[in-house]
MIMARPA-636068 format. One line per field, with one value per residue: residue number from 1; z, x, y of N, C-alpha, C in turn. Coordinates in Angstrom, 2 decimals, m for minus. Layout:
nuro	[NUM, ...] .
nz	[Z, ...] .
nx	[X, ...] .
ny	[Y, ...] .
caz	[Z, ...] .
cax	[X, ...] .
cay	[Y, ...] .
cz	[Z, ...] .
cx	[X, ...] .
cy	[Y, ...] .
! end
This chain:
nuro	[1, 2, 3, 4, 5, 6, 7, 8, 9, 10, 11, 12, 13, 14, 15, 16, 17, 18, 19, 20, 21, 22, 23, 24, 25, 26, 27, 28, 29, 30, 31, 32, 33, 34, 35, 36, 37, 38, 39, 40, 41, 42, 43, 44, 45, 46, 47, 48, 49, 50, 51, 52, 53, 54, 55, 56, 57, 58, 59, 60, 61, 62, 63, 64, 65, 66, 67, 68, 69, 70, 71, 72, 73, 74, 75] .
nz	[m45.68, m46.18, m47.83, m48.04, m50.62, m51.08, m53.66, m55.93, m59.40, m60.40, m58.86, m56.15, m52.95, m50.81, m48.76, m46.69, m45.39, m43.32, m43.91, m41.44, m40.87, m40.38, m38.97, m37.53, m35.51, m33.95, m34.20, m35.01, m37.42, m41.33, m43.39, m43.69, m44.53, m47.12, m48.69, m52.19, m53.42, m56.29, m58.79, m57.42, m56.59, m55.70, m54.58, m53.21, m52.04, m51.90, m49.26, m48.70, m46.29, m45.42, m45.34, m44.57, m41.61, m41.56, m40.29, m41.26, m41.95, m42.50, m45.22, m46.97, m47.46, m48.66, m50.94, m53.66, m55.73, m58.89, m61.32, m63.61, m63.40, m61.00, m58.69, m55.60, m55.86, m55.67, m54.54] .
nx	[98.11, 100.86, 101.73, 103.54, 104.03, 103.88, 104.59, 103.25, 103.93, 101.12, 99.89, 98.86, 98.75, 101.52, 102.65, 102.44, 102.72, 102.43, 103.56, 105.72, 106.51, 109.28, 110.97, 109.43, 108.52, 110.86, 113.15, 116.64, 116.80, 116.67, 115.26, 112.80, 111.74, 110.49, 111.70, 112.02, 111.94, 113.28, 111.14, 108.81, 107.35, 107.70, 105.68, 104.47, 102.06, 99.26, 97.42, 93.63, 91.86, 90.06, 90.87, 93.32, 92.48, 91.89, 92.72, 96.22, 95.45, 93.39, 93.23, 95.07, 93.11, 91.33, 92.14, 94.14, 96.50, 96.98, 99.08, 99.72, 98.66, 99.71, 98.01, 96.27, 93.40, 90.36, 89.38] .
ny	[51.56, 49.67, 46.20, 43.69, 40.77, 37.45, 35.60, 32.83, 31.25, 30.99, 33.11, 32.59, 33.19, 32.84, 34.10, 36.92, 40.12, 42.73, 45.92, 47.57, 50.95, 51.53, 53.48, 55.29, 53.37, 53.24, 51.66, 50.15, 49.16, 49.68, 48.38, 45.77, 42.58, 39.70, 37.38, 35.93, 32.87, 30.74, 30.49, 32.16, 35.41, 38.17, 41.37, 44.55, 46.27, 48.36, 48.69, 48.75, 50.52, 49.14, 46.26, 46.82, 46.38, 43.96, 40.51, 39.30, 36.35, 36.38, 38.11, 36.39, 34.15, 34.92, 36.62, 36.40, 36.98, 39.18, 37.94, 39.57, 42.04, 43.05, 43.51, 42.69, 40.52, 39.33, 36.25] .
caz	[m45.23, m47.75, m47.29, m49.08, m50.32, m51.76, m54.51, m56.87, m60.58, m60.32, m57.88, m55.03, m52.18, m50.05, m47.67, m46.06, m44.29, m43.33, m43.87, m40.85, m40.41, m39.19, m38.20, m36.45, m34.31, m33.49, m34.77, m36.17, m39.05, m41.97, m43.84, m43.30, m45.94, m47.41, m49.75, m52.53, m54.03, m57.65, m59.40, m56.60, m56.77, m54.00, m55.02, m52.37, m52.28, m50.84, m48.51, m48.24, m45.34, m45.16, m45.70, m43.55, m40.25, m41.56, m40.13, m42.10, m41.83, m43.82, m46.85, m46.54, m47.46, m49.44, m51.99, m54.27, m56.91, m60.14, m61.85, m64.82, m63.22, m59.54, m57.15, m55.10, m56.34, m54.56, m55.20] .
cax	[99.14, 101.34, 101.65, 104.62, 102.77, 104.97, 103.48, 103.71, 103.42, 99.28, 99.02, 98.55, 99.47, 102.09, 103.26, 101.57, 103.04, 102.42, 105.11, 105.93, 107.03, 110.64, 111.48, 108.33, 108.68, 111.93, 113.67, 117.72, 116.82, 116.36, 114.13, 112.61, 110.77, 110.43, 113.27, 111.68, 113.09, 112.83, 109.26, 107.95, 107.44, 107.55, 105.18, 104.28, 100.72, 98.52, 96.06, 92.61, 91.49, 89.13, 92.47, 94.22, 92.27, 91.51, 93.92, 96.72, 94.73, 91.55, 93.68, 95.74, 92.73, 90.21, 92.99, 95.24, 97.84, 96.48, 100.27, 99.40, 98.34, 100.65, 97.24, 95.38, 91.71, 89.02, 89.26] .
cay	[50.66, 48.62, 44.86, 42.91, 39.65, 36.47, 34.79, 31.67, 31.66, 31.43, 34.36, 32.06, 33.89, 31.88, 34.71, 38.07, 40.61, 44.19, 46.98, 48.91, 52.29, 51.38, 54.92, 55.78, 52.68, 53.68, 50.32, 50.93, 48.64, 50.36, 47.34, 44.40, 41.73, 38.51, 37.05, 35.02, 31.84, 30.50, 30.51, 33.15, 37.09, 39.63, 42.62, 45.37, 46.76, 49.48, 48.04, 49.34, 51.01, 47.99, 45.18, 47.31, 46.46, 42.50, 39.18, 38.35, 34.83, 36.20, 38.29, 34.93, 33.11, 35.66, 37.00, 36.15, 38.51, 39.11, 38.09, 40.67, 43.56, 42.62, 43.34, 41.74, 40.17, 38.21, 34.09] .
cz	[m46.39, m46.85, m48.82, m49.15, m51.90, m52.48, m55.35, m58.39, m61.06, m59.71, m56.30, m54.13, m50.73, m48.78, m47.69, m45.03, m44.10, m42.86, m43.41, m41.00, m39.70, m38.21, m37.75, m35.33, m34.11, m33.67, m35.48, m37.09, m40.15, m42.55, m43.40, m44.38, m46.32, m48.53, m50.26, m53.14, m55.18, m57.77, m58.69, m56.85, m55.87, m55.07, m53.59, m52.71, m51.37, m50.31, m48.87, m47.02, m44.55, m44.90, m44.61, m42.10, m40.58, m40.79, m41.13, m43.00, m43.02, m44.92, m47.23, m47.64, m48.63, m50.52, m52.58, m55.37, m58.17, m60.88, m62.72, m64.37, m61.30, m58.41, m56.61, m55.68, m55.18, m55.19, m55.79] .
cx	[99.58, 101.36, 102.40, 103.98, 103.97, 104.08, 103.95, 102.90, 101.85, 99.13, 98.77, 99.56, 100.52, 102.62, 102.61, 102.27, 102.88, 103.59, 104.83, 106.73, 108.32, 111.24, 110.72, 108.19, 109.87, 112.80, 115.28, 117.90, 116.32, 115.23, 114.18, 111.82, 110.99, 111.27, 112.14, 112.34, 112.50, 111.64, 108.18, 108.55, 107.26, 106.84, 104.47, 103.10, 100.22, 97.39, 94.86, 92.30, 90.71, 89.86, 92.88, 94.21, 91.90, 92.94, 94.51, 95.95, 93.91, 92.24, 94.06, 94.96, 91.28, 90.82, 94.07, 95.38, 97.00, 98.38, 100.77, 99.41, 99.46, 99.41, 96.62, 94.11, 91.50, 89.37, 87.87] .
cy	[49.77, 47.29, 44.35, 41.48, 38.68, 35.70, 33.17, 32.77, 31.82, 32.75, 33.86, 32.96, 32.38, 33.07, 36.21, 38.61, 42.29, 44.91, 47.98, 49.81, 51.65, 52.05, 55.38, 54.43, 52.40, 52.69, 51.01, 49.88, 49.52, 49.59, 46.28, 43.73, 40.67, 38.59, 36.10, 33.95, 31.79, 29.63, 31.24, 34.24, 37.55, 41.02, 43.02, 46.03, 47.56, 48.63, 48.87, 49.48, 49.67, 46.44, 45.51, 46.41, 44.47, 41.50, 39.16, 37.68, 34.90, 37.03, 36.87, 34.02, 33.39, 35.93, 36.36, 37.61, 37.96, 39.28, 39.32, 42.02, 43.65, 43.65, 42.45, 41.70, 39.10, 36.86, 34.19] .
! end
C-alpha cells in the first residue's frame, strides 16, 4: 500500500494519508492527495505490510521522512 506523507524541511511528518485504489472502489475521481504549501514536500511511499495495517495516529507519531533519501525512518 502507498501512503502520500506531507513533510517540513526536517522530515517532520505534518500529514498522513493512505492512497486508495480509486478505480477498484468504484469512485469517478481519478486522484486524490494533499497539496503542499511553501517549505513542505509531498513524497509518496510504499508501506510495509507491517505500516500497512498500523493507525495513521502511530506512523504519525513513530516516523518521520528521511529528506535525503524521501523514506520513512524511526524517530
Amino acid at each position: 500500500m502507498k501512503a502520500s506523507v506531507l513533510h517540513d524541511g526536517e522530515g517532520r511528518i505534518l500529514a498522513i494519508a493512505k492512497v486508495p485504489n480509486l478505480n477498484a472502489a468504484g469512485s469517478k475521481f481519478t486522484q486524490a492527495g494533499i497539496v503542499p504549501h511553501e517549505g513542505q514536500s509531498l513524497v509518496e511511499v510504499d508501506l510495509s505490510t507491517e505500516d500497512s495495517q498500523r493507525p495513521l495516529l502511530e506512523l504519525h507519531e513513530t516516523l518521520r521522512v528521511d529528506p535525503t533519501t524521501k523514506t520513512l525512518v524511526k524517530l
